[in-house]
N, CA, C and O of each residue as an XYZ file, in Angstrom:
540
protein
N       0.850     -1.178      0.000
C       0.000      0.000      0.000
C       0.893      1.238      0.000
O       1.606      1.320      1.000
N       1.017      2.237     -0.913
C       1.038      3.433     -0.880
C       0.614      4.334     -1.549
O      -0.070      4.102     -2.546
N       0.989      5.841     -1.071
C       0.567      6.794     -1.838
C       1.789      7.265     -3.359
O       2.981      7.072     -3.117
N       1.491      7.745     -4.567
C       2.108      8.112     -5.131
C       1.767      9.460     -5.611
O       0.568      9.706     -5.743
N       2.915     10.677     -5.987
C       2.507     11.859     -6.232
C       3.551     11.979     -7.450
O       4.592     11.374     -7.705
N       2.793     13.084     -8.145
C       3.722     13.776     -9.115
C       3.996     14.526     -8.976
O       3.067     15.328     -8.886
N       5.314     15.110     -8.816
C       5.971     16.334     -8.389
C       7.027     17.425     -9.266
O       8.179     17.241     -9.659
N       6.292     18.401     -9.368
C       7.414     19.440     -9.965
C       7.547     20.613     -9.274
O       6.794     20.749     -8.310
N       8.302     21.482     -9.520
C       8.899     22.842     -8.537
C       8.056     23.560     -8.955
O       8.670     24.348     -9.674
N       6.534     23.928     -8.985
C       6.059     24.574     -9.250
C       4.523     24.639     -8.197
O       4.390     23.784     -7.321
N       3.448     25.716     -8.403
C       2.688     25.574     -7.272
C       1.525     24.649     -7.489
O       0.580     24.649     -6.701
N       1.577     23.740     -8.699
C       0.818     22.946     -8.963
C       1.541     21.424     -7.816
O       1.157     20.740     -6.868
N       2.753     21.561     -8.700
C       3.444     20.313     -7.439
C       3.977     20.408     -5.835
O       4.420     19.560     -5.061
N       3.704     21.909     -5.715
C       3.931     22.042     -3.940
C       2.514     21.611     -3.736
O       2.498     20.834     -2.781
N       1.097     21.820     -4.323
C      -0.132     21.630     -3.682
C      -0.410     20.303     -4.047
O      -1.461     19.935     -3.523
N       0.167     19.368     -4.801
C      -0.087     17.557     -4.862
C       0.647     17.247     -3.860
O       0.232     16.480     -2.991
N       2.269     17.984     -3.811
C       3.229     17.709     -2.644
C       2.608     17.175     -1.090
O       2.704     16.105     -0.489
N       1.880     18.586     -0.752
C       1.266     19.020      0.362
C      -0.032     17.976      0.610
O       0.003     17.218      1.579
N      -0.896     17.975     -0.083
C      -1.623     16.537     -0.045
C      -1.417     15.452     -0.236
O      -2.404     14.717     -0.211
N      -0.473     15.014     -0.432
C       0.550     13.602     -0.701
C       0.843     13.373      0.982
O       0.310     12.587      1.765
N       1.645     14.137      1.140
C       2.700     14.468      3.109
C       0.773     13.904      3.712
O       0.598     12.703      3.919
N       0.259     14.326      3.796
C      -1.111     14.499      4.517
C      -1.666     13.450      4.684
O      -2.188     13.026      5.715
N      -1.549     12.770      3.244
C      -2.356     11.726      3.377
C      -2.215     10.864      3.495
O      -3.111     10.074      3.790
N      -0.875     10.523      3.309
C       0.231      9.269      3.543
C       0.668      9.216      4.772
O       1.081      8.138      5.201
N       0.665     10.480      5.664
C       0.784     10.439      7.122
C      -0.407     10.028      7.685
O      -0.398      9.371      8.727
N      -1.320     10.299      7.186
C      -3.020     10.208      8.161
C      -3.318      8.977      7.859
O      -4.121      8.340      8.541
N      -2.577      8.354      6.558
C      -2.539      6.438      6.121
C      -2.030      5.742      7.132
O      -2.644      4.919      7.813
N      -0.278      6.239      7.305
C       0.487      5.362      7.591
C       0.898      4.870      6.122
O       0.535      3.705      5.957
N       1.226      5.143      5.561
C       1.823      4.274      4.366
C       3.069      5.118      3.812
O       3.365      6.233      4.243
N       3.807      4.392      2.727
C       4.777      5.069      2.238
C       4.282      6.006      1.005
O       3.154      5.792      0.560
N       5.099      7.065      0.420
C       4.995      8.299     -0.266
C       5.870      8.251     -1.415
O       7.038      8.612     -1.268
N       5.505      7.898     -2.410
C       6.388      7.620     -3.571
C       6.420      9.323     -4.105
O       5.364      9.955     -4.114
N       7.683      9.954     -4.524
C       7.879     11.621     -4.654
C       8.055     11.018     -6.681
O       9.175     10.767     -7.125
N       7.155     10.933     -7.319
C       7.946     10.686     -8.621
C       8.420     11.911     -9.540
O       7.401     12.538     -9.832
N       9.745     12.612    -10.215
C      10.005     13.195    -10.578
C      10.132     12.899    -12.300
O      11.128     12.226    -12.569
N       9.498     13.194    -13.199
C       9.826     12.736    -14.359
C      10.595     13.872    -15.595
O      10.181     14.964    -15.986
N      11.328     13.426    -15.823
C      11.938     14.039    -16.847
C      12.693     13.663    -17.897
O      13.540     12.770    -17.881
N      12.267     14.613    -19.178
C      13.519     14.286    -20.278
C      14.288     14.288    -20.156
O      14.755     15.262    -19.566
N      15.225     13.154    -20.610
C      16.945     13.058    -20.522
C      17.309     13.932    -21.282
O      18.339     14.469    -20.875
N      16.679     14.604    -22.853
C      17.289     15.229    -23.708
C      16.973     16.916    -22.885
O      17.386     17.891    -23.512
N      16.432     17.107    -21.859
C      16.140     18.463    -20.729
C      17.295     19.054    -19.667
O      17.627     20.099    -19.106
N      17.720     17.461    -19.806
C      18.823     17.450    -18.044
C      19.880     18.155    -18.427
O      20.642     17.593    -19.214
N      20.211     19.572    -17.978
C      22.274     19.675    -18.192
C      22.368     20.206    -16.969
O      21.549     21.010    -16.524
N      23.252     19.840    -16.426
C      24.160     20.258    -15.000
C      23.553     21.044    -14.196
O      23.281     20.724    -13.039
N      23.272     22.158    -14.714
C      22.609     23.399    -13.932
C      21.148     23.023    -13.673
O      20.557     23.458    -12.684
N      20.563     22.206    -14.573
C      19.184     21.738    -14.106
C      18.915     20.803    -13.021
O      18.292     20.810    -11.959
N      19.623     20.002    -13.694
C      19.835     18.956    -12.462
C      20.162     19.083    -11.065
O      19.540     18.480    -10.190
N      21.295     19.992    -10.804
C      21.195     20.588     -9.713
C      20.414     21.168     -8.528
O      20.312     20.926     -7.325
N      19.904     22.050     -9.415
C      18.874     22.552     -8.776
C      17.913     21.464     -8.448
O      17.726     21.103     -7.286
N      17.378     21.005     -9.347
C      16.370     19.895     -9.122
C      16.570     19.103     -7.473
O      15.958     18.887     -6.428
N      17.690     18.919     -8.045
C      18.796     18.394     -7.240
C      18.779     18.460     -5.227
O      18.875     17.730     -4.240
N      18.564     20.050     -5.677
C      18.583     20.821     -4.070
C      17.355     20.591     -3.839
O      17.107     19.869     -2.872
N      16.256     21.116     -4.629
C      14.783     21.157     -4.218
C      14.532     19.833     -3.894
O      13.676     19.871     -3.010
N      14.833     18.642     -4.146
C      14.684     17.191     -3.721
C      14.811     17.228     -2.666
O      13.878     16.910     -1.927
N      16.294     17.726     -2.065
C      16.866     17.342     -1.024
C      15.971     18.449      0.337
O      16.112     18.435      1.560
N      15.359     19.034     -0.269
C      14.289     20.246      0.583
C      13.486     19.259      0.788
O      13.309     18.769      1.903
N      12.888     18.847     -0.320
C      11.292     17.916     -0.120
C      11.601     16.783      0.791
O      10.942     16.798      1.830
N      12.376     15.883      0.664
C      13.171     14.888      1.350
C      13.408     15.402      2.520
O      12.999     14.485      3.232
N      13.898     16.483      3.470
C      14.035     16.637      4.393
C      12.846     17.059      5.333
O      12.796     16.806      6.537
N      11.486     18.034      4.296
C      10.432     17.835      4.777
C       9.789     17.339      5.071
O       8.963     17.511      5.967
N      10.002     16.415      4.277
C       8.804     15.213      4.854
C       9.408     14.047      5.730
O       8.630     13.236      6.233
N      10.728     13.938      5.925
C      11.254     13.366      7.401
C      11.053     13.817      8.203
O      10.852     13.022      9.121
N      10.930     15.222      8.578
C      10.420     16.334      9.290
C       9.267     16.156      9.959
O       8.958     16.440     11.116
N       8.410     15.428      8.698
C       7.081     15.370      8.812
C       6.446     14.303      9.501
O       5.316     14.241      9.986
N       7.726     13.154      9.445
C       7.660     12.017      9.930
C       6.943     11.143      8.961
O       6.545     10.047      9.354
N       6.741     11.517      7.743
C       6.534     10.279      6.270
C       7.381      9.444      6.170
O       8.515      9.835      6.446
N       7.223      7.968      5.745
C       7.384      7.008      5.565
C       7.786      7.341      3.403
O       6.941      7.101      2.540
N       9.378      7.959      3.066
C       8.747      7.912      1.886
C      10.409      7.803      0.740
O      11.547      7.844      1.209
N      10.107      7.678     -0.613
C      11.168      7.990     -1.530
C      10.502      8.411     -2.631
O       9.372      8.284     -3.100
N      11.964      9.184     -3.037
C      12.093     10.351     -4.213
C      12.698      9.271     -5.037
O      13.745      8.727     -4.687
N      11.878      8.853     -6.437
C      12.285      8.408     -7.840
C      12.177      9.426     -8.974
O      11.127      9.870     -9.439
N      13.536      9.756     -9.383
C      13.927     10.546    -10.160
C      13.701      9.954    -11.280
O      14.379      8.941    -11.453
N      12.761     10.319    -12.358
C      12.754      9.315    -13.849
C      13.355      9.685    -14.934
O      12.713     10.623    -15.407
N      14.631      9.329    -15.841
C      15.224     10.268    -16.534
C      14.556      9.398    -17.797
O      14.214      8.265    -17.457
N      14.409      9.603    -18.644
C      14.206      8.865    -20.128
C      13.311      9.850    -21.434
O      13.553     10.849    -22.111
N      12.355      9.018    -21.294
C      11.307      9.196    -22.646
C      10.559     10.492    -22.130
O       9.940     11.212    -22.913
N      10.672     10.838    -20.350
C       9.957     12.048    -20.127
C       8.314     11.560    -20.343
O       7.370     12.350    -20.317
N       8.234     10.548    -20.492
C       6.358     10.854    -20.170
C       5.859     10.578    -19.168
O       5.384      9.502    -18.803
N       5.953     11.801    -18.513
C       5.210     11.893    -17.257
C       3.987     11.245    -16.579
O       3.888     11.468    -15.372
N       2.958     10.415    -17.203
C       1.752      9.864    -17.456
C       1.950      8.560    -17.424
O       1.095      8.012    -16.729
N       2.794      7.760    -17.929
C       3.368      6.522    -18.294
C       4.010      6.429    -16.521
O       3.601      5.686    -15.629
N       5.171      7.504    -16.456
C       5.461      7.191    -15.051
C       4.989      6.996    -14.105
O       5.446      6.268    -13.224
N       4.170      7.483    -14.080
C       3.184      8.036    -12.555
C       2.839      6.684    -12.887
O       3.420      5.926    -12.111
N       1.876      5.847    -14.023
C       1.035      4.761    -14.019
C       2.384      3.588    -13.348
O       2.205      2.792    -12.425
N       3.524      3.764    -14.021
C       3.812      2.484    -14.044
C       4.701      2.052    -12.094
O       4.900      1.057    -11.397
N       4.958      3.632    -12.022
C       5.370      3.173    -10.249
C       4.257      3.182     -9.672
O       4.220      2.208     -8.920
N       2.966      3.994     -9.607
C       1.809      3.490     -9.164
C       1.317      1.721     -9.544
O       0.302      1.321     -8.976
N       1.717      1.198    -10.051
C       1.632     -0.369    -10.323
C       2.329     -0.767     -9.631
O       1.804     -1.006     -8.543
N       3.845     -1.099     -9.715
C       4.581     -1.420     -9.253
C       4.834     -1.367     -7.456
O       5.500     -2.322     -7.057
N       4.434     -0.491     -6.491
C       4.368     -0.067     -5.580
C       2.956     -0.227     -5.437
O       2.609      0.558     -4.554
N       1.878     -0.920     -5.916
C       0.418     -1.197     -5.150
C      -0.279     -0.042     -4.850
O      -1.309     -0.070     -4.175
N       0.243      1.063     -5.339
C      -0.287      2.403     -4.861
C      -1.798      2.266     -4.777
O      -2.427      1.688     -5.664
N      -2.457      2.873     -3.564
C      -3.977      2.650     -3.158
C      -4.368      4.518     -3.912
O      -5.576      4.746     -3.986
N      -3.559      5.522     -4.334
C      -3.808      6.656     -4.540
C      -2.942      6.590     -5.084
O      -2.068      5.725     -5.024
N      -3.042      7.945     -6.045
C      -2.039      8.909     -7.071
C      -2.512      9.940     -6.817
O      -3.738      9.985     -6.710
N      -1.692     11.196     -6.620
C      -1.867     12.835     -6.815
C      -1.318     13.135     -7.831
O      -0.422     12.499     -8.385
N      -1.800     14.130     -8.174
C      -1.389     14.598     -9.509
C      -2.145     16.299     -9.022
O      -3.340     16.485     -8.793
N      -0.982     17.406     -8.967
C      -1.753     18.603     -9.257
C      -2.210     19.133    -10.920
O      -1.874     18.750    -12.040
N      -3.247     20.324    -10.354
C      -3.540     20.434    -12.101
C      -3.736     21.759    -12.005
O      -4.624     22.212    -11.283
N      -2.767     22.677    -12.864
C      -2.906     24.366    -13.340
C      -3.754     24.964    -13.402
O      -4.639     24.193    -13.773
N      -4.335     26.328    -13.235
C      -5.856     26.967    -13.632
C      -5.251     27.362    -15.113
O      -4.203     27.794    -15.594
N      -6.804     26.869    -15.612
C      -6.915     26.962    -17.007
C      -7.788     28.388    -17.528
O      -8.690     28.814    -16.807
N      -7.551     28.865    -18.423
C      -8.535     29.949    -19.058
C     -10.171     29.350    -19.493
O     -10.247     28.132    -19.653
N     -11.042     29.912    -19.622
C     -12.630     28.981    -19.934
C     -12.223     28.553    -20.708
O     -12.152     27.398    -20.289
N     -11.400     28.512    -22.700
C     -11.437     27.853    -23.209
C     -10.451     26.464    -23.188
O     -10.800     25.509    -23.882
N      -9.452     26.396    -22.532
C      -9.050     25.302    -21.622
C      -9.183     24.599    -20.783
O      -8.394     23.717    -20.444
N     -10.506     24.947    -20.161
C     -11.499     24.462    -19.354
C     -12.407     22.814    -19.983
O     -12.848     21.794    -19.455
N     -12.319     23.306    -21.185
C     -12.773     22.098    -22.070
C     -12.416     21.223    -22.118
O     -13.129     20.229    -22.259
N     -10.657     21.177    -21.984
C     -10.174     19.982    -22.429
C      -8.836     20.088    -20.729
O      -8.118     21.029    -20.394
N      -8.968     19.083    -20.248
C      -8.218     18.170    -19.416
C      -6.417     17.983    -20.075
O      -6.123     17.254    -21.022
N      -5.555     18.732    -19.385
C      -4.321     18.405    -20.067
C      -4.069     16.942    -19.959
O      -4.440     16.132    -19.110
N      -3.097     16.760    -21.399
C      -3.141     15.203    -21.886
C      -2.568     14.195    -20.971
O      -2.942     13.024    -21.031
N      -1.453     14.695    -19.917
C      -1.129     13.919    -18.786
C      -1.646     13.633    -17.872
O      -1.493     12.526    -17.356
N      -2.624     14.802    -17.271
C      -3.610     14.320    -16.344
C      -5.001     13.361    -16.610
O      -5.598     12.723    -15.742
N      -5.349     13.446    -18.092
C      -6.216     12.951    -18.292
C      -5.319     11.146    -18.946
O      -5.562     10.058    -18.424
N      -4.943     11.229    -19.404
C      -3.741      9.836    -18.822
C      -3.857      8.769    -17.702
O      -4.273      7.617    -17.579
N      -3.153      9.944    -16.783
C      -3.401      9.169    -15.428
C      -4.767      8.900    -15.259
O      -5.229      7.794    -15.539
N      -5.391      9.741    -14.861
C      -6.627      9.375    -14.341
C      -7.375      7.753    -14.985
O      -7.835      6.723    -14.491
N      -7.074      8.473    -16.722
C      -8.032      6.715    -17.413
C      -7.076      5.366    -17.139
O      -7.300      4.163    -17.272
N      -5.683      6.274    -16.607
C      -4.863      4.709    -16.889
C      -4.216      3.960    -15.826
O      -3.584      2.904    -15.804
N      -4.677      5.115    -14.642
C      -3.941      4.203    -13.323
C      -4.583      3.195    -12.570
O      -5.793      3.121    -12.788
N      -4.187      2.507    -11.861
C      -4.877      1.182    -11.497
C      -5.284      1.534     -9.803
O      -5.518      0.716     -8.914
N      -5.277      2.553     -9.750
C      -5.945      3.034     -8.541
C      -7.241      4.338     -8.891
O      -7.676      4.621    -10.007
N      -7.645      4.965     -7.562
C      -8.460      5.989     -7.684
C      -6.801      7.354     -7.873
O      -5.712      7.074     -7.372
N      -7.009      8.485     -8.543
C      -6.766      9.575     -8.852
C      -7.493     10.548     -8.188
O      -8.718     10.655     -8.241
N      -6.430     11.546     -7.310
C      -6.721     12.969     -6.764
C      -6.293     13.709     -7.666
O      -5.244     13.298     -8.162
N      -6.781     14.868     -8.180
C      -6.430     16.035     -9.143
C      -6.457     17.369     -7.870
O      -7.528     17.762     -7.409
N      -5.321     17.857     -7.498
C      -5.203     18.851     -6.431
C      -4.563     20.376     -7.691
O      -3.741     20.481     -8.602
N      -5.591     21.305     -6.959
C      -5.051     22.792     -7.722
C      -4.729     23.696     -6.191
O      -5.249     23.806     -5.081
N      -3.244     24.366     -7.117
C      -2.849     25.657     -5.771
C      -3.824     26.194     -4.840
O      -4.967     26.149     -5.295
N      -3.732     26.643     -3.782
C      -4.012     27.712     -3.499
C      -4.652     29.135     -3.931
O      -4.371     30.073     -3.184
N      -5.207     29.320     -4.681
C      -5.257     31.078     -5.104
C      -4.663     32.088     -4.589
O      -4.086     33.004     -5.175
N      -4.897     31.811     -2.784
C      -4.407     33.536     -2.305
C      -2.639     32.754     -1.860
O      -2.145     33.050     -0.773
N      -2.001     31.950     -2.677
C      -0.450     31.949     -2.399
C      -0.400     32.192     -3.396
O      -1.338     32.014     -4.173
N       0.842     32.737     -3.747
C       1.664     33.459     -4.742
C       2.968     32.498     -4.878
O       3.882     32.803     -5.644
């Protein structure tokens, strides 16, 4: 049993982040942090950073007293594929996934990764959006 999240440095993935820590603590279960990215994206300076912000998230949520690990995915970059296939692999009972505010006419259509996960993971799917009044 665990939870799995998708995570990027942005306020879509601090607010899946933040409900991931929550709910995997209020489980008891472990917290899969999945990071996905293009290999043809990665140079030194990216990675790095990435790098540090891991080692932030990782220390928070020991902090937090989570049960959890950070899988860094370097390859094909499809973010959607990843999330499904360590959510398999790890029995995941949940997936988070945050999702951006859209304009009304983007409102229509579900970006292609989230709507991915959702039809393709072998669990139930949370779709978490920021905050508004954080910046």
């Amino acid at each position: 049993m665990s939870v799995v999240v998708g995570y990027q440095s942005t306020p879509e993935g601090a607010a899946a982040l933040s409900t991931a820590r929550d709910t995997a603590r209020s489980l008891g279960t472990r917290l899969f942090v999945v990071v996905s990215e293009r290999a043809d994206r990665v140079d030194a300076e990216r990675a790095r950073a990435r790098d540090e912000d891991l080692a932030r998230v990782a220390a928070d949520l020991a902090e937090a007293g989570v049960d959890h690990e950070v899988r860094v995915l370097e390859g094909a970059g499809d973010v959607a594929d990843d999330l499904v296939r360590v959510a398999e692999d790890t029995s995941a009972t949940l997936v988070i996934i945050g999702l951006r505010r859209r304009s009304p006419t983007g409102k229509l259509v579900l970006g292609a990764n989230a709507q991915r996960v959702l039809l393709d993971a072998p669990c139930p799917v949370l779709a978490v959006k920021p905050d508004p009044t954080r910046s």
